[in-house]
C-alpha positions, -999 to 999 in steps of 0.1 A, spaced: -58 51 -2 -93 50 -7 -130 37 13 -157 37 -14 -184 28 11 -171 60 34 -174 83 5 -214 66 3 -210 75 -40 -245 77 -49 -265 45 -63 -256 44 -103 -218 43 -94 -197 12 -106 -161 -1 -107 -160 10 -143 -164 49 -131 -139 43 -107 -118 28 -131 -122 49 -161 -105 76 -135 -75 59 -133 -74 54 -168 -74 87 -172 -44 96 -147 -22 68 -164 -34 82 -199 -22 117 -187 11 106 -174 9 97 -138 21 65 -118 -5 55 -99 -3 29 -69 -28 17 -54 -25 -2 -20 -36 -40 -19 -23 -46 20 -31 -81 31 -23 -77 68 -38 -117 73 -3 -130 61 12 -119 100 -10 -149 111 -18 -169 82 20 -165 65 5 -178 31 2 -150 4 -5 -150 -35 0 -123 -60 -29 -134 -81 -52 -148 -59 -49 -127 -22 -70 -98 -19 -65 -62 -9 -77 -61 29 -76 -25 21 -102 -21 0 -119 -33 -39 -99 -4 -58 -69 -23 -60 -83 -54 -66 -105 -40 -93 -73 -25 -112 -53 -53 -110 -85 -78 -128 -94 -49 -153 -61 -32 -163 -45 -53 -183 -9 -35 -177 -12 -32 -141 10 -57 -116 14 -59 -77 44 -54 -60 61 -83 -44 51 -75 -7 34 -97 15 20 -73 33 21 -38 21 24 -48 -16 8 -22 -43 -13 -23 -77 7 -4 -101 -2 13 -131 19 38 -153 47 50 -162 69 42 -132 52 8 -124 85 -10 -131 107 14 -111 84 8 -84 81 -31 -88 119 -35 -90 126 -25 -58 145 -49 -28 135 -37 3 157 -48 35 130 -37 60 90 -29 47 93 11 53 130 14 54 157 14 28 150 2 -10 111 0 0 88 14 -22 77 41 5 116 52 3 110 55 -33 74 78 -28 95 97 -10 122 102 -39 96 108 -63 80 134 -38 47 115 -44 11 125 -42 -12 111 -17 -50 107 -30 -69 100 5 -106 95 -12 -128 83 21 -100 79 45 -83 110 67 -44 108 73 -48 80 99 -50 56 67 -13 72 58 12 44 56 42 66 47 41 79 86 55 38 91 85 52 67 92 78 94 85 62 125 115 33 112 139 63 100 134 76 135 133 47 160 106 59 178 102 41 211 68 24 204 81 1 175 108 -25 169 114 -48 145 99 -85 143 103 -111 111 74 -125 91 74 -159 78 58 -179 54 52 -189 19 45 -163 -6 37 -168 -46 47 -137 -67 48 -155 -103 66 -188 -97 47 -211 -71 47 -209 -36 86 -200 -20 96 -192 17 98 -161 25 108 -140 53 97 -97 59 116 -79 84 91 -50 95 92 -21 121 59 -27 141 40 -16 168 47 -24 204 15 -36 219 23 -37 252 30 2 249 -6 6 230 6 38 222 -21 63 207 -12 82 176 -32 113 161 -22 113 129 -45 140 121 -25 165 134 -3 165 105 -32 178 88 -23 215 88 10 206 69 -8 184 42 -28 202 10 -63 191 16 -94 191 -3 
């Protein structure tokens, strides 16, 4: 997860710094994914691959123009840029519910993945949304998403089943807390 403008990098910085780094990771064996949420589909239901991007921030968007073997997952919502080794494990998956079983934040999980927070604290943590699903937690439920998506072929229905946030409730959650139990730099 990353916030460029909260990490204020100094004036000579460009997307080519930024993206020489992940070269570098990919070049040394890592998977890297990068997250390219587009949290606009919940109203607008339209979503494209190619042409939507990131809400979450230029890193993703950057990879996905500049790295030539890079692809997005097939998420209208919480889809990823992918770049390494694993990038097809990753893309392959079916997920029946965004966080829940066969998602990609199963699969983090599985793969005991790293989490790189550059400009963001723990609050910007999606794999919590894994947890709060496995667990049931009072303050979500589950609601569908419609719309049309595009992930290679033209625009299809689609539906996404996600675990979300009871409003009504407006519950307050400190991620931070976690903190103590997380390696941080």
């Amino acid at each position: 997860h990353s916030s460029f403008s909260r990490l204020a990098p100094p004036g000579y910085f460009n997307k080519w710094d930024a993206l020489y780094s992940i070269k570098q990771l990919v070049n040394s064996g890592w998977t890297i994914a990068l997250p390219s949420f587009t949290f606009s589909f919940c109203k607008s239901g339209i979503y494209s691959f190619d042409t939507t991007k990131s809400e979450t921030g230029i890193y993703a968007d950057w990879v996905l123009k500049e790295i030539s073997n890079s692809i997005r997952t097939n998420h209208p919502i919480y889809s990823f840029v992918l770049v390494g080794k694993n990038a097809d494990l990753l893309f392959d998956l079916k997920p029946k519910t965004t966080w829940g079983t066969d998602s990609i934040f199963e699969k983090f999980e599985e793969l005991n993945a790293n989490y790189l927070m550059l400009g963001c604290d723990l609050q910007s943590c999606t794999q919590i949304h894994r947890y709060e699903e496995i667990n049931n937690v009072p303050y979500r439920f589950y609601k569908n998403f419609d719309g049309k998506a595009n992930y290679g072929d033209g625009f299809l229905e689609t539906r996404v089943k996600m675990f979300v946030r009871n409003l009504d409730i407006d519950p307050k959650i400190d991620m931070n807390i976690l903190a103590p139990n997380f390696q941080l730099f």
